[in-house]
C-alpha positions as CSV (number, residue, x, y, z in Angstrom):
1,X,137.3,66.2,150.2
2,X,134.9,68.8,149.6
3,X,131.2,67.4,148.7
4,X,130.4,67.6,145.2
5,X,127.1,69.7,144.4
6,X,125.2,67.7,141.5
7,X,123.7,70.2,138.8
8,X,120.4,71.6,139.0
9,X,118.0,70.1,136.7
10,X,115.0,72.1,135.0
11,X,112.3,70.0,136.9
12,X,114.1,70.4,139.7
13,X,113.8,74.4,139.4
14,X,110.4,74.3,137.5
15,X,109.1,72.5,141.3
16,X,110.8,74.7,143.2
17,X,108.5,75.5,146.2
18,X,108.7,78.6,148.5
19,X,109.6,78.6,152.1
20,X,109.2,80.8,155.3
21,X,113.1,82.2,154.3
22,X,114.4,82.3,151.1
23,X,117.1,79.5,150.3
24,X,119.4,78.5,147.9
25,X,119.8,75.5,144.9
26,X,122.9,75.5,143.8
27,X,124.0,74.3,140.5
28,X,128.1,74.6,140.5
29,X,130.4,77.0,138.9
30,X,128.9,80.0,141.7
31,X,125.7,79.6,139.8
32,X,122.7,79.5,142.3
33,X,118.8,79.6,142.0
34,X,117.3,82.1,145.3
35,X,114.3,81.1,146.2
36,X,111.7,83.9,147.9
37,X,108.7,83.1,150.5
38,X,106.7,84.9,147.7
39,X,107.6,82.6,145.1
40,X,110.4,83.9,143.6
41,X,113.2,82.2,141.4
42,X,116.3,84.3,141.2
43,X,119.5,83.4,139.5
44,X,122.7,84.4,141.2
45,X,126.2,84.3,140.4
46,X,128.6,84.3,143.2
47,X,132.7,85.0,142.7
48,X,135.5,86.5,143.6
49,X,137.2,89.3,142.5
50,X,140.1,91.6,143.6
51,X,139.7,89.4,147.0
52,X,136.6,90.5,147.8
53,X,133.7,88.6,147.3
54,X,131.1,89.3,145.2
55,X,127.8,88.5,143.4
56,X,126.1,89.4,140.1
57,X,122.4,89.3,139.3
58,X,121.4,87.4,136.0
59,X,117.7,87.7,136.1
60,X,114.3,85.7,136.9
61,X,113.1,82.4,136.5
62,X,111.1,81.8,133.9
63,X,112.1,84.2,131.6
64,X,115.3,83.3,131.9
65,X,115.9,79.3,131.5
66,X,118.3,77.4,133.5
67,X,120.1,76.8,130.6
68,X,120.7,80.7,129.5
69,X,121.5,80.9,133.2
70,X,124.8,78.8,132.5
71,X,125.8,80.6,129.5
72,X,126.1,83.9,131.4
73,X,127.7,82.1,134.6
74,X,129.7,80.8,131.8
75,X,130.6,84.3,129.8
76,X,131.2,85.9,133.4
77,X,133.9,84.0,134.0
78,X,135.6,84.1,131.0
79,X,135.7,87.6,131.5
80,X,137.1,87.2,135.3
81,X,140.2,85.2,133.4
82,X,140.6,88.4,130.8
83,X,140.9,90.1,134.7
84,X,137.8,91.9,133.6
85,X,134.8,92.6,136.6
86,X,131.5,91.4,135.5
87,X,129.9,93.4,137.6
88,X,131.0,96.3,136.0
89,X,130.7,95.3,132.7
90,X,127.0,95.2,133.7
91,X,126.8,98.4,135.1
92,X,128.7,99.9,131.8
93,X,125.9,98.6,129.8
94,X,123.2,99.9,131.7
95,X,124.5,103.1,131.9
96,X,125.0,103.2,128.2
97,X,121.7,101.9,127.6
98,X,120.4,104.9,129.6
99,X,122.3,107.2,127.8
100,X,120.7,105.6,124.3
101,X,117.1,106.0,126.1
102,X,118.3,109.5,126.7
103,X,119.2,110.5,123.2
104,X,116.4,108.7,121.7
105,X,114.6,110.6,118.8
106,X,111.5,110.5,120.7
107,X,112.8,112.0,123.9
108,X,114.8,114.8,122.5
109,X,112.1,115.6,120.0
110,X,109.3,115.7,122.9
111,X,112.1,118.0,125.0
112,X,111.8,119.9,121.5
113,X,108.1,120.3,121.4
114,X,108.1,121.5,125.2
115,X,111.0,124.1,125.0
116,X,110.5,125.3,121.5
117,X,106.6,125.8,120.5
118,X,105.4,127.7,123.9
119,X,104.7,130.7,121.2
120,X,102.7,128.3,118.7
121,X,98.8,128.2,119.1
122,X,97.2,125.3,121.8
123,X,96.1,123.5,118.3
124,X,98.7,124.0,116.8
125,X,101.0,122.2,119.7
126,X,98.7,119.1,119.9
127,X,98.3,118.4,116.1
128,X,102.3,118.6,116.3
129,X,102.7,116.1,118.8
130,X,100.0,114.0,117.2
131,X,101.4,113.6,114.0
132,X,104.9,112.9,115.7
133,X,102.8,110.1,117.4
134,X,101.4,108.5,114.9
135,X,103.7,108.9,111.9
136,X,107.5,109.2,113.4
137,X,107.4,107.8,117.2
138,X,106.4,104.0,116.1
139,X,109.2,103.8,113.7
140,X,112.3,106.0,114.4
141,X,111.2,106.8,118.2
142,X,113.1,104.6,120.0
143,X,116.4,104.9,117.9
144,X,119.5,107.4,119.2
145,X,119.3,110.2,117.3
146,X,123.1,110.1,116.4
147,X,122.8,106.9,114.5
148,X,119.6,107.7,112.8
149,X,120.4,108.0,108.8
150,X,118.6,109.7,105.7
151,X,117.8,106.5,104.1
152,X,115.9,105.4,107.8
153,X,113.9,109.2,107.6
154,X,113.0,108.6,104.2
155,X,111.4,105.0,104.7
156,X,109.3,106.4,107.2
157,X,108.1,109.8,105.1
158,X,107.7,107.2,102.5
159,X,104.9,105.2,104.2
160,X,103.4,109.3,104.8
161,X,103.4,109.9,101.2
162,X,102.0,105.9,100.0
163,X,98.7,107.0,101.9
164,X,98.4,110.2,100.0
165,X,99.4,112.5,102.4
166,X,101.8,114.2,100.5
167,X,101.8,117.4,102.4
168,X,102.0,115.6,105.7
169,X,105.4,114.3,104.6
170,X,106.7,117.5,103.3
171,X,105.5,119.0,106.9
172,X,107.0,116.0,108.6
173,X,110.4,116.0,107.4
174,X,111.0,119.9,108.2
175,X,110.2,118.9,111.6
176,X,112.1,116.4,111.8
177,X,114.7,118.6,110.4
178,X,114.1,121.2,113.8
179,X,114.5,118.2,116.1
180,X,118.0,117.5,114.6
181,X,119.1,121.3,114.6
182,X,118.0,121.0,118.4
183,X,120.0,118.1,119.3
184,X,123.0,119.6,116.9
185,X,122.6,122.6,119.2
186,X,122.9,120.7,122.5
187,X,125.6,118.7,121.8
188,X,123.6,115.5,120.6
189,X,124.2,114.6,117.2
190,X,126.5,116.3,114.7
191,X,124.3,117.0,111.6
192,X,121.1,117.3,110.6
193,X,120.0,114.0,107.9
194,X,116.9,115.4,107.7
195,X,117.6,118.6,105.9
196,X,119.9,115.1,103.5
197,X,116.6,114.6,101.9
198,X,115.0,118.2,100.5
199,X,114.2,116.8,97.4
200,X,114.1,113.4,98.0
201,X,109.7,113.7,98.6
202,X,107.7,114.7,95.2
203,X,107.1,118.6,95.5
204,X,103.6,119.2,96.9
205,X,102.0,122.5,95.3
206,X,100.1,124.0,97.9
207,X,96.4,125.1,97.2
208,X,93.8,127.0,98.5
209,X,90.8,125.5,101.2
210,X,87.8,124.6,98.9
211,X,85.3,126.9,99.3
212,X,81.7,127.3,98.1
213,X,81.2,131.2,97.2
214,X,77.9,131.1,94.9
215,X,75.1,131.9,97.3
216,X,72.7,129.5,95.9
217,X,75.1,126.9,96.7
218,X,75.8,128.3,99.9
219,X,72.3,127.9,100.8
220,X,72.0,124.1,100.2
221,X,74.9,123.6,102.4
222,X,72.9,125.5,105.1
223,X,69.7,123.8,104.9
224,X,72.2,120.6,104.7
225,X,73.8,121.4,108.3
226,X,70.5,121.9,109.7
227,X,69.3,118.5,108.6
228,X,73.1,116.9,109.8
229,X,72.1,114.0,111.6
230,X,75.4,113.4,113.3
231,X,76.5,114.3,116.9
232,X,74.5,117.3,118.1
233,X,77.9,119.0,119.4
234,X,79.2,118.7,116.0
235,X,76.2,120.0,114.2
236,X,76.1,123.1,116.7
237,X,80.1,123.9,115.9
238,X,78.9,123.2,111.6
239,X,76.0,125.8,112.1
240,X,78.3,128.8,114.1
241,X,80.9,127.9,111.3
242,X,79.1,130.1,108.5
243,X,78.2,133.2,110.9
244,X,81.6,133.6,112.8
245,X,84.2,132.3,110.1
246,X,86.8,131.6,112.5
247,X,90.0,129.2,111.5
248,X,88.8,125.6,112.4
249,X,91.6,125.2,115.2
250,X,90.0,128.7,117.0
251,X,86.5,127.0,117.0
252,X,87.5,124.0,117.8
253,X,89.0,125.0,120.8
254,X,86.6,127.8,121.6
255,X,86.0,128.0,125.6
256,X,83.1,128.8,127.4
257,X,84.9,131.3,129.7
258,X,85.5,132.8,126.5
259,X,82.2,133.9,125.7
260,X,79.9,136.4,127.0
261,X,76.4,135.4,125.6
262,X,74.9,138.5,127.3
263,X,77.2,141.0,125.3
264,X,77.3,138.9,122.3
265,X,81.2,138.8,122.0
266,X,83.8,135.8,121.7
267,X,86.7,137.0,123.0
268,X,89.9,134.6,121.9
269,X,93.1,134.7,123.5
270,X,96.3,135.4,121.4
271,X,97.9,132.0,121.8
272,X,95.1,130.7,120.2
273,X,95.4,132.9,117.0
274,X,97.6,132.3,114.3
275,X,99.0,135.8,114.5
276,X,99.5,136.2,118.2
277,X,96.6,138.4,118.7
278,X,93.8,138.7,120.7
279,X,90.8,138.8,118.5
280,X,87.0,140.0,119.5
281,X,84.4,137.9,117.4
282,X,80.7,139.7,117.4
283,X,78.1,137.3,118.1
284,X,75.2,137.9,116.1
285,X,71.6,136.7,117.3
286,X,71.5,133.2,115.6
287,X,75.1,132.3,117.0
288,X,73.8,132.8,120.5
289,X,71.0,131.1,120.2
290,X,73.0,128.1,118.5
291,X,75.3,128.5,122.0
292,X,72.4,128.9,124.4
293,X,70.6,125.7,123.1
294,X,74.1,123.5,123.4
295,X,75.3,125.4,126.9
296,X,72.9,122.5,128.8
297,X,74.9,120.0,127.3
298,X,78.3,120.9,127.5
299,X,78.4,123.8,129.8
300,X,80.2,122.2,132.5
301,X,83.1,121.2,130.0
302,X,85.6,123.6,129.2
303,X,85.2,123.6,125.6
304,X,82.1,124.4,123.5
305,X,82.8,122.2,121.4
306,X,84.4,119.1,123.7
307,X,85.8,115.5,122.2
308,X,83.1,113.0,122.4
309,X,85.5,110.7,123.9
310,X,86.8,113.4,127.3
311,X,85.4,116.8,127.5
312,X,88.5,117.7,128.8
313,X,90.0,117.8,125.4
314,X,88.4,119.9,122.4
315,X,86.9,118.6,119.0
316,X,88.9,116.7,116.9
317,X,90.4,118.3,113.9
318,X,88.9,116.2,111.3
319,X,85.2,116.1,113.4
320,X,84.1,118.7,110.8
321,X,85.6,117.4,107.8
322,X,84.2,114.0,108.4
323,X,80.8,115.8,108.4
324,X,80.6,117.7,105.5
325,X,81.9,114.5,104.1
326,X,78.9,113.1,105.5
327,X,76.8,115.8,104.1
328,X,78.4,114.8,100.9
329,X,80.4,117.5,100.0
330,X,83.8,116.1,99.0
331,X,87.3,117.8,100.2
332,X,87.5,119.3,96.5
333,X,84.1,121.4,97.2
334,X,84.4,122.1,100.6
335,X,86.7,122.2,104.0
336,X,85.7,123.6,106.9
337,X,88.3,126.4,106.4
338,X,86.2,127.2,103.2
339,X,84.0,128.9,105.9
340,X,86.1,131.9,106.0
341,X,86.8,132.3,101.9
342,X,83.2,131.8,101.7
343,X,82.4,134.9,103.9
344,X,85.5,137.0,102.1
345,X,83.9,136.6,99.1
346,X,80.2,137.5,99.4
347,X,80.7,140.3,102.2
348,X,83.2,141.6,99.8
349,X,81.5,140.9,96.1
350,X,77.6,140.8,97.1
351,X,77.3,142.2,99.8
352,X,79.8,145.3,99.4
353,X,81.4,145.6,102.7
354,X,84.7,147.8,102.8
355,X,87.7,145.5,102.8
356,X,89.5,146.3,105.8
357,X,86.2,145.5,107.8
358,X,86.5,142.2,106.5
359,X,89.8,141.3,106.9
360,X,89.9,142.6,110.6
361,X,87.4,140.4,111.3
362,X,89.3,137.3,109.4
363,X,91.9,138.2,111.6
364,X,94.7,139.4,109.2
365,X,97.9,141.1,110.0
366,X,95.5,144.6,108.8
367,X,97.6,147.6,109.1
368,X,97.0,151.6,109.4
369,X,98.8,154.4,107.6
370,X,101.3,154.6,109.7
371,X,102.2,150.7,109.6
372,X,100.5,149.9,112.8
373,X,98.7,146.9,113.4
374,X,95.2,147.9,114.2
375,X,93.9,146.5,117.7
376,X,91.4,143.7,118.1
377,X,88.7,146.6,119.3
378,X,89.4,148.6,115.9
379,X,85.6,148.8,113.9
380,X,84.3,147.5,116.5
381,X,80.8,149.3,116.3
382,X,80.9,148.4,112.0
383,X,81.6,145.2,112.5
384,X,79.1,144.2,115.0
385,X,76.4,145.5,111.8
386,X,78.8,143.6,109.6
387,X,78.4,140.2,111.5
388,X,74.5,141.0,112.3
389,X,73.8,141.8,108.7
390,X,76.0,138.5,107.6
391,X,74.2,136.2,109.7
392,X,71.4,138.1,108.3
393,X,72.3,137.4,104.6
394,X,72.6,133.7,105.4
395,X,69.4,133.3,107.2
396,X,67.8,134.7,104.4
397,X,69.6,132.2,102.0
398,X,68.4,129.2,104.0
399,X,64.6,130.4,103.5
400,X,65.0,131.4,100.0
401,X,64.2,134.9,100.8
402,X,67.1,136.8,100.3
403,X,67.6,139.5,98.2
404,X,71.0,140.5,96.4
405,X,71.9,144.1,97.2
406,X,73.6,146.4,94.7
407,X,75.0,148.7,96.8
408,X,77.3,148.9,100.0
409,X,75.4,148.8,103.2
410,X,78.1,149.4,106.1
411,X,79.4,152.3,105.4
């Protein structure tokens, strides 16, 4: 008569005590605890199937009890009566679950953000990704995109919009929407429940970048940014704003291999620029002496302008937003995109300068006659006196010492 094997007991596998081999506790049924020399408690499942013998793996003591141990010996071998392998039930159900890791919203929007924005600016690519991170990853991220609904993309623009980020939302969900006309185009998901909910979000009227254009105004801000008290390398990127009146995302992410401080010229990549351009920036006097006094300190970063957490990553979009609020100036009077309506408007309306000096040097889609797009080089020699004369203007404006012209001056 075969000798009955009396039940493990949960002090019994709680004292458990390694060995030089690994050994067994049985507990019936083909349910056994495997005990390791380094300590650990295994459950195992041994039966038979097809003849051949065989054993399943059910997990590791603590985490999973002696008595949940049972229950799965238990639900294995109700399965062996249906004539069913466990084994391979197991291995059904991780391959599924790999599949659903696959076809995650998260992964196939990240495969998204790689295959599909190589043409979009560096800026551009990481404030993507960022808002994915923090406003769609941590609540719809880890779901399979097939099963994802409207009412599930909603709830999540919702808690966008309830912290007054209205746009954000708007932005969000036509992303979104991409994502699912990706994973529609490779087989993933059927249709796209994002594009369910156009007009599900209150409409957002877009406005223009606050922007102060009087000149005496202007010149309080200036002799404000020179008495910022904040970071140095965000007071430096604040006082080249004014004279260069880049977008924020090019400054930001100005590098110093970029800049030739003995020519005076900032010469920016076309990935960079919102056009796909490469675009020359004259550096007048004041800018380069801004640089030179800030090259000490961040010259061995790749970035002017470098986080304050990693140099190896640029400014943070909302570094000089935070200080103007700072400063005081509120989002209503001025952004630091209001840099570049500012400079449109005197150069144009105070200044005098021709129009099509300007706007090359904004970086508009500027054409010739003919309907060609004028190259980054085009004006050169007026614009350099444009940017000189501008920097010129504003230098005046902080001493109090500038005259208003009434006539053009670059002819």
């Amino acid at each position: 008569m075969p000798k009955r094997i009396a039940p493990l007991t949960e002090m019994k596998v709680r004292n458990a005590k390694p060995a030089l081999k690994e050994y067994k506790l049985y507990d019936g049924g083909g349910l056994h605890l495997l005990v390791t020399p380094s300590g650990g408690k295994l459950w195992r499942f041994k039966y038979r199937f097809d003849e051949k013998e065989k054993r399943l793996s059910f997990g590791a003591y603590p985490a999973l009890s002696l008595m949940d141990a049972r229950q799965r010996r238990d639900d294995a071998k109700k399965l062996l009566v249906k004539g069913v392998d466990p084994d391979a039930v197991k291995k059904a159900q991780k391959a599924s679950k790999i599949l659903t890791d696959e076809n995650s919203f998260e992964v196939i929007a990240r495969e998204w953000h790689r295959k599909f924005l190589t043409d979009k600016s560096d800026s551009y690519r990481i404030k993507m990704l960022a808002n994915f991170e923090r406003d769609v990853f941590p609540w719809i991220g880890a779901r399979p995109i097939n099963v994802l609904t409207a009412p599930e993309l909603l709830m999540m623009l919702r808690r966008i919009e309830s912290r007054g980020s209205l746009e954000t939302a708007h932005r969000t969900r036509s992303a979104c929407s991409q994502v699912f006309r990706y994973a529609i185009a490779t087989g993933r998901v059927e249709r796209d429940c994002a594009a369910d909910l156009k007009g599900a979000l209150p409409p957002y009227k877009k406005g223009h970048h606050a922007a102060i254009t009087e000149p005496k105004q202007v010149a309080t801000l200036l002799r404000a940014i020179d008495d910022y008290e904040g970071s140095f390398v965000v007071k430096c990127a604040l006082k080249v704003a004014p004279y260069v009146f880049v977008r924020p995302g090019e400054l930001r992410a100005a590098e110093w291999t970029e800049i030739d401080l003995a020519t005076g010229e900032w010469n920016i990549p076309s990935k960079k620029m919102k056009m796909k351009h490469p675009h020359l920036v004259p550096l007048a006097i004041p800018v380069i002496e801004i640089l030179k006094e800030l090259q000490p300190l961040t010259g061995h970063s790749k970035y002017v302008f470098p986080c304050n957490r990693s140099p190896l990553r640029c400014m943070s979009e909302n570094s000089l937003r935070v200080a103007l609020r700072r400063m005081g100036y509120s989002n209503d009077e001025m952004t630091p995109h209001g840099f570049r309506a500012m400079a449109r408007t005197i150069l144009d309306e105070v200044l005098q300068i021709r129009p099509d000096y300007i706007e090359h040097q904004l970086a508009h889609a500027v054409r010739d006659p003919n309907g060609r797009a004028y190259n980054r080089t085009a004006h050169l020699a007026e614009r350099r006196k444009m940017m000189q004369l501008w920097a010129d203007y504003l230098d005046g404006l902080k001493r109090g010492t500038q005259v208003i012209p009434l006539r053009r001056v670059v002819e």
